[in-house]
C-alpha positions in Angstrom: -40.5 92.4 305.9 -37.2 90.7 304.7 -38.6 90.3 301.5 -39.8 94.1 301.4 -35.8 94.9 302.3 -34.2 93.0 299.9 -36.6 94.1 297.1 -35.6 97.6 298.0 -32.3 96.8 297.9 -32.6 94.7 294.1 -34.4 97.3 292.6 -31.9 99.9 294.1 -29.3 97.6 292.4 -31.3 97.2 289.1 -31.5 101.3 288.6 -27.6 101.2 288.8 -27.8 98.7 286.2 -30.0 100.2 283.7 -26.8 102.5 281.7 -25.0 98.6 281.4 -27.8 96.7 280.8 -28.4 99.3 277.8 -25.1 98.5 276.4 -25.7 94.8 277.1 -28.6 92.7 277.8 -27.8 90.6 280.5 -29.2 87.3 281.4 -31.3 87.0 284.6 -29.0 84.2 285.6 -25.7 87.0 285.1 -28.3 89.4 286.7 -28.8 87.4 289.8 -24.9 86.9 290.3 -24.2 90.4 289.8 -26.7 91.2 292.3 -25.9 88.8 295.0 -22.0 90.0 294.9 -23.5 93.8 295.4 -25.9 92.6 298.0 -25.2 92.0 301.7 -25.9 88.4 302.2 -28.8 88.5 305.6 -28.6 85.5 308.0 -31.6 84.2 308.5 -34.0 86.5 310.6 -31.9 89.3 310.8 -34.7 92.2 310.0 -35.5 91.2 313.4 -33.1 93.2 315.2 -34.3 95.7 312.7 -37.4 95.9 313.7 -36.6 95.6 317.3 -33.9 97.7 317.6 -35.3 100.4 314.9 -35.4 102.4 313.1 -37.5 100.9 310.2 -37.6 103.9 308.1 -34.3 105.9 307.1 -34.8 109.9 306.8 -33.1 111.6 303.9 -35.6 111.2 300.7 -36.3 114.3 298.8 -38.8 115.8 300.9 -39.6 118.8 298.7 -39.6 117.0 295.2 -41.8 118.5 293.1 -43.9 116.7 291.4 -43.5 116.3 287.7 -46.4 117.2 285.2 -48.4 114.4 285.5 -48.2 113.7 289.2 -49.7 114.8 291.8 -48.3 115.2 295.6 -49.0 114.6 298.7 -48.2 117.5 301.3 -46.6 117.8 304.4 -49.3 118.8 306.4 -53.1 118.7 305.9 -53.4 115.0 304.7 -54.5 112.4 306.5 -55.1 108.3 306.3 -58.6 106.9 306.1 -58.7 103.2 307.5 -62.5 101.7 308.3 -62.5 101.6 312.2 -63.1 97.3 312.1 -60.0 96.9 309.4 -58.5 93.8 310.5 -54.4 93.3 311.8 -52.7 93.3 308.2 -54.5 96.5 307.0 -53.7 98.5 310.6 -50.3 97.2 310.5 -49.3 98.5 306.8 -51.0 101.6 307.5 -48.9 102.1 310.2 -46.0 101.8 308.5 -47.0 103.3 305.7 -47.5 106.4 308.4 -44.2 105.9 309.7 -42.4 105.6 306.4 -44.2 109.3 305.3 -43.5 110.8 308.5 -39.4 110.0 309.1 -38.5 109.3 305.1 -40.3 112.6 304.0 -41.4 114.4 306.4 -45.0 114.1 305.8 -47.4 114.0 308.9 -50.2 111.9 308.4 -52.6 111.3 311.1 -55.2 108.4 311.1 -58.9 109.1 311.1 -61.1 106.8 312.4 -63.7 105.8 309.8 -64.3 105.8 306.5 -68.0 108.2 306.9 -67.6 110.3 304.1 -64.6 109.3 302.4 -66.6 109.8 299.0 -66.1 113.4 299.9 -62.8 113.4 301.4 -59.4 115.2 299.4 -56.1 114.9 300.6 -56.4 112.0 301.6 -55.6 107.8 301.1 -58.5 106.1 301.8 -57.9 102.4 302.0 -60.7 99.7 302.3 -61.8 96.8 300.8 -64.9 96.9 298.2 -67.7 96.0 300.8 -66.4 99.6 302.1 -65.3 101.6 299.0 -68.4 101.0 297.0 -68.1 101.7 293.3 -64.1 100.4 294.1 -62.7 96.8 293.7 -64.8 95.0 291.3 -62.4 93.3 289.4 -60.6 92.2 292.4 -60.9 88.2 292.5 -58.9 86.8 295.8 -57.0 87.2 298.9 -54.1 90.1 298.4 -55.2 91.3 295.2 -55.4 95.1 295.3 -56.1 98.3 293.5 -54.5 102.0 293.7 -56.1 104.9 292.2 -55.4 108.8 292.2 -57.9 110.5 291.5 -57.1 114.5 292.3 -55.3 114.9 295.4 -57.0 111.6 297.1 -55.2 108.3 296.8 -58.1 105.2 297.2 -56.4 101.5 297.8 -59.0 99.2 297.6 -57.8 95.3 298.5 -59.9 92.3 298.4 -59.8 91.5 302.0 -57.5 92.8 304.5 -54.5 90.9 303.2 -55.5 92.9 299.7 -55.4 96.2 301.5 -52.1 95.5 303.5 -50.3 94.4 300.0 -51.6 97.5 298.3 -50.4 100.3 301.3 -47.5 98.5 300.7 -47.2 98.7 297.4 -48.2 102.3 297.5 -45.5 102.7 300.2 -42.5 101.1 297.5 -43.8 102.8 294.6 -43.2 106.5 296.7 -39.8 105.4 298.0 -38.9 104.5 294.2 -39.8 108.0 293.3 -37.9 108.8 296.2 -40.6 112.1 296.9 -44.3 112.0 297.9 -45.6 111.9 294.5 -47.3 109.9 292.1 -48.6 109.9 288.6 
């Protein structure tokens, strides 16, 4: 989770940077000493009392965004989260999350349906499994972690290798809508 925070907080820090960086192209050593001056310095297992204290997730993204052109959105209400009933600790625990982080960050209620029966058929929805589930899905994954996200109409399919796979894509699905900073995606 640490990591997950601090990248959050560099890539927060590299947006500001993008209007100087265009002016000047910084070295990734000048980068990194920028950064760490910016950057609240953690002691070491300090997400901790994070975690334990709460909360995780920070309210105050653009809830209504609209999405652009070629995005789609995922709506307040009539979504939900499609997670095979046997997914192992790493999956449950990013979907989770991933719950948590649409319901406080932008206001998006997401309940969890047990099962992946008839995902095939399923819309507004993220479906998340690994290929042995999501057949026709994954085939170019090769080992542990690796991951794929698709949108395909208003369903959003992450398909990981193994349960590690499908943890590391929620969360990347998770990043990618707090960089757009509204529940939509291209």
């Amino acid at each position: 989770m640490r990591l997950i925070f601090r990248y959050v907080a560099i890539n927060s820090y590299l947006l500001l940077c993008l209007a100087a960086a265009a002016q000047s192209s910084p070295s990734s050593e000048n980068f990194l000493k920028r950064a760490m001056e910016v950057l609240p310095v953690e002691a070491r297992y300090d997400y901790h009392q994070t975690l334990k204290e709460g909360p995780v997730h920070q309210p105050g993204l653009n809830v209504g965004a609209p999405p652009a052109e070629n995005e789609m959105a995922i709506q307040a209400t009539g979504w939900s989260l499609l997670l095979d009933s046997k997914a192992g600790p790493l999956a449950r625990f990013a979907a989770d999350d991933l719950r948590d982080f649409l319901n406080v960050s932008m206001g998006v209620s997401l309940p969890e349906s047990t099962g992946l029966d008839g995902w095939k058929d399923r819309q507004q929805a993220i479906i998340a499994g690994t290929p042995a589930q999501l057949a026709g899905f994954g085939q170019t994954l090769q080992s542990s972690k690796d991951y794929e996200i698709r949108v395909e109409g208003d369903r959003i399919i992450v398909c990981g290798f193994d349960d590690a796979g499908v943890q590391h894509g929620l969360l990347n699905l998770e990043e990618r809508l707090r960089l757009r900073e509204g529940p939509c995606l291209p």
